[in-house]
Structures are given as structure tokens and as C-alpha cells.
Phi, psi and omega in degrees: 000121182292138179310306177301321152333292167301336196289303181281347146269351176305282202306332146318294200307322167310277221312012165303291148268039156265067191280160152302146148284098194283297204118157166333123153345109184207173184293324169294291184316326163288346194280339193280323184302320157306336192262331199257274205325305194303323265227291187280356141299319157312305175294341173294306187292342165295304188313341188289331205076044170279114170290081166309288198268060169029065163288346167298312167093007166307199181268159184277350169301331164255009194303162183271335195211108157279134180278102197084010206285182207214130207221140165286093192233100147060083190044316228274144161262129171276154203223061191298182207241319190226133156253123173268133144246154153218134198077233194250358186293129126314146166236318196176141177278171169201148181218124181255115166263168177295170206256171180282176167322129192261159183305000000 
């Protein structure tokens, strides 16, 4: 792991606890809570050196990451919020959740 790397996840990880201060539960605060997971999941797998939004400019059969992708499970279909590839491969899902109540 390259040193620009170590920086920008250190600097992810200070900025942790500065979660919002939402408030009580309401259908806008979970959304917000949901919208702070994704946000902070993106930026942990950027600090990892994942190309979430293919800025690299591959092709999207070689992008690093789908964004929704959309999956089969035992009939059902599923939307995981992040599929990771390498190459043309899946490796892993990630489903980014809301975050708990903050204290």
C-alpha cells in the first residue's frame, strides 16, 4: 500500500467521528442516515484504491465496481449497492446500511 494511500485512509478514519447529529427517527432521517452509510462506504473503498465511479475511464465490462448491481438469489432479484470485480469477475457484494441512532 503506497503512502498516498495510507494518508487518505488515515484521513477517512480521523473523519469518522464526525458522524451527523441527525435526531430522532423520521422517514427523512433514515434517508439521511442511509445516503452518510453510502457516502462513508464510498469514501472507505476509495481510501482502499477501489475506482467507484470507473474515473479511470475503462471499459464498464472492466470497471472495478457496480454501482446496484442487480443479482438472482434463489428467484428473488437483489440490487447489493456495490459489486467489486476484478477484471470481468464479481468478487463481492457490499450493502451499505444506515447508520444506528447517533448518541
Amino acid at each position: 500500500m503506497g503512502i498516498h494511500r495510507c494518508l487518505h485512509l488515515r484521513s477517512f478514519i480521523n473523519s469518522l467521528p464526525n458522524s451527523p447529529k441527525i435526531g430522532k427517527p423520521t422517514a427523512l432521517t433514515n434517508i439521511k442516515r442511509l445516503n452518510y452509510a453510502r457516502s462513508s462506504s464510498t469514501k472507505f473503498f476509495e481510501a482502499l484504491g477501489w475506482d467507484i465511479y470507473n474515473q479511470k475511464g475503462v471499459a464498464p465490462e472492466y470497471s472495478d465496481v457496480i454501482i446496484e448491481d442487480s443479482l438472482e438469489i434463489e428467484g428473488a432479484t437483489k440490487a447489493p449497492d456495490y459489486a467489486f470485480k476484478i477484471g470481468r469477475e464479481r468478487k463481492f457484494y457490499v450493502e451499505a446500511k444506515k447508520t444506528g441512532r447517533p448518541p
